[in-house]
MIDOTOR-21081 format. One line per 4 residues: for each residue x, y, z of C-alpha. Coordinates in steps of 0.001 Angstrom, whole numbers. Example, Ala and Ser with C-alpha at 12.3 -4.5 7.8 and 13.67 -1.06 7.14 Angstrom:
BEGIN
12300,-4500,7800  13670,-1060,7140;
//
This chain:
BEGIN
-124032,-15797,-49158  -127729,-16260,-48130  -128015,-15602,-44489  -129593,-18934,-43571;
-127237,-20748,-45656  -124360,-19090,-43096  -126607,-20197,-40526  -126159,-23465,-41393;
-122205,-23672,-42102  -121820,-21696,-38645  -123684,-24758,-36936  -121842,-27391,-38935;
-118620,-25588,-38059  -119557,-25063,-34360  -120477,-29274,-34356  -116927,-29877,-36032;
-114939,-27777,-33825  -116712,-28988,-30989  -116183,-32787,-32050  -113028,-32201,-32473;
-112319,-30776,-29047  -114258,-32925,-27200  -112546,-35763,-28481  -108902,-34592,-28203;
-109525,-33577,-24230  -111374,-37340,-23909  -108268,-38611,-25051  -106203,-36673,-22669;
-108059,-37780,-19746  -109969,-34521,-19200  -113588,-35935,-19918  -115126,-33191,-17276;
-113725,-30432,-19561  -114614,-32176,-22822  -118280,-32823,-21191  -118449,-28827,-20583;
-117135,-27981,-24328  -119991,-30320,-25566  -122282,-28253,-23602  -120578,-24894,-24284;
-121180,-26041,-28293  -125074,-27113,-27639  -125607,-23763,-25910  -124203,-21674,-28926;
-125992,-23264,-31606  -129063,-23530,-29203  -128763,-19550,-29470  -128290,-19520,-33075;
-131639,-21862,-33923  -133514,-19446,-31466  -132538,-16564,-32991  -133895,-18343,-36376;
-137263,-19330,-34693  -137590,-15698,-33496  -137236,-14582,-36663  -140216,-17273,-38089;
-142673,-16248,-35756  -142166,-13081,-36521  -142499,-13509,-40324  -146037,-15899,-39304;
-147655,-13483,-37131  -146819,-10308,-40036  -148448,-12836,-42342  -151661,-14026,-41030;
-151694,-11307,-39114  -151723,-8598,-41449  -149477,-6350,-39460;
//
């Protein structure tokens, strides 16, 4: 599988899991723990899409930079 098309799945899987969580400890009366999973999920996919961006200005600077 293309490696950005991964990249994409992991993030929709990452937002489904974390939906799913959040929603489940919200219901259980635990909405401190289901605020910290949201963040926990936003943090890991923050990672991800840095990683990504890392990788584009990379590819920019090899390109108009001719290095």
């Amino acid at each position: 599988m293309i490696p950005e098309v991964r990249a994409v799945f992991q993030i929709a899987g990452i937002g489904f899991l974390v939906a799913i969580l959040h929603t489940i400890l919200k219901q259980s009366g635990k909405e401190e723990f289901a605020n910290w999973t949201t963040f926990v999920g936003f943090v890991a996919v923050f990672v991800i899409v840095i990683g990504y961006v890392d990788q584009l200005y990379g590819e920019i600077s090899r390109v108009f930079l001719n290095q």
